[in-house]
Phi, psi and omega in degrees: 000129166307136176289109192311325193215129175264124154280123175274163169209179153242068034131344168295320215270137176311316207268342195289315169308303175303318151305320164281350183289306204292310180320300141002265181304338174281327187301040193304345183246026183103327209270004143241147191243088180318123154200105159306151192223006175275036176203002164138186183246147162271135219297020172271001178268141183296335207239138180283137189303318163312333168263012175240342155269356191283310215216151205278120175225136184240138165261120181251129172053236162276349189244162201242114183259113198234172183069220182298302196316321190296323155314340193272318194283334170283312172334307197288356136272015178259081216287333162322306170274347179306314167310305178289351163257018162284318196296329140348301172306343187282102178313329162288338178279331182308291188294298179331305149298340185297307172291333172301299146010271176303321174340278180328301222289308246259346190254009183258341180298316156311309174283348165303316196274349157316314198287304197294344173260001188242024159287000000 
């Protein structure tokens, strides 16, 4: 079976590895296509890489999705997490996360070098 969905990731970041890892393994049918971007994008990829290391981004079909939504759309291939990215779809839930997200961002240069030292 063809893979549904391309995840970019970056492959530098310690916490980032780790999260692709647990995906990886939920990911039993398959049905995503993991590609680091830490070492650049590929040129089939659409997106400039520095915006693809800024932020979590998925190609779902044609269209390409980032932040929360791009989370919501890998849950939902995932059948363990699939409720929760059905639950996702709901535009107040969608936006809730999208800011809990932004949250993240700003805390993540941190939880990196965390991760990375209890590596």
């Amino acid at each position: 079976m063809q893979p549904q969905l391309t995840v970019w990731f970056d492959g530098a970041c310690p916490l980032c590895l780790r999260e692709i890892a647990l995906m990886r393994r939920l990911d039993r049918r398959d049905r995503i296509s993991f590609i680091d971007v830490s070492e650049g994008a590929p040129e089939s990829c659409p997106i400039d890489q520095a915006e693809l290391l800024a932020r979590f981004h998925v190609r779902e079909g044609e269209q390409i999705l980032s932040g929360a939504a791009a989370f919501a759309a890998m849950w939902r291939e995932i059948p363990l997490l699939r409720p929760l990215g059905l639950i996702a779809r709901n535009r107040l839930v969608l936006q809730t996360l999208e800011r809990l997200y932004i949250v993240f961002l700003r805390f993540r240069p941190r939880l990196q070098r965390w991760v990375a030292r209890r590596s």
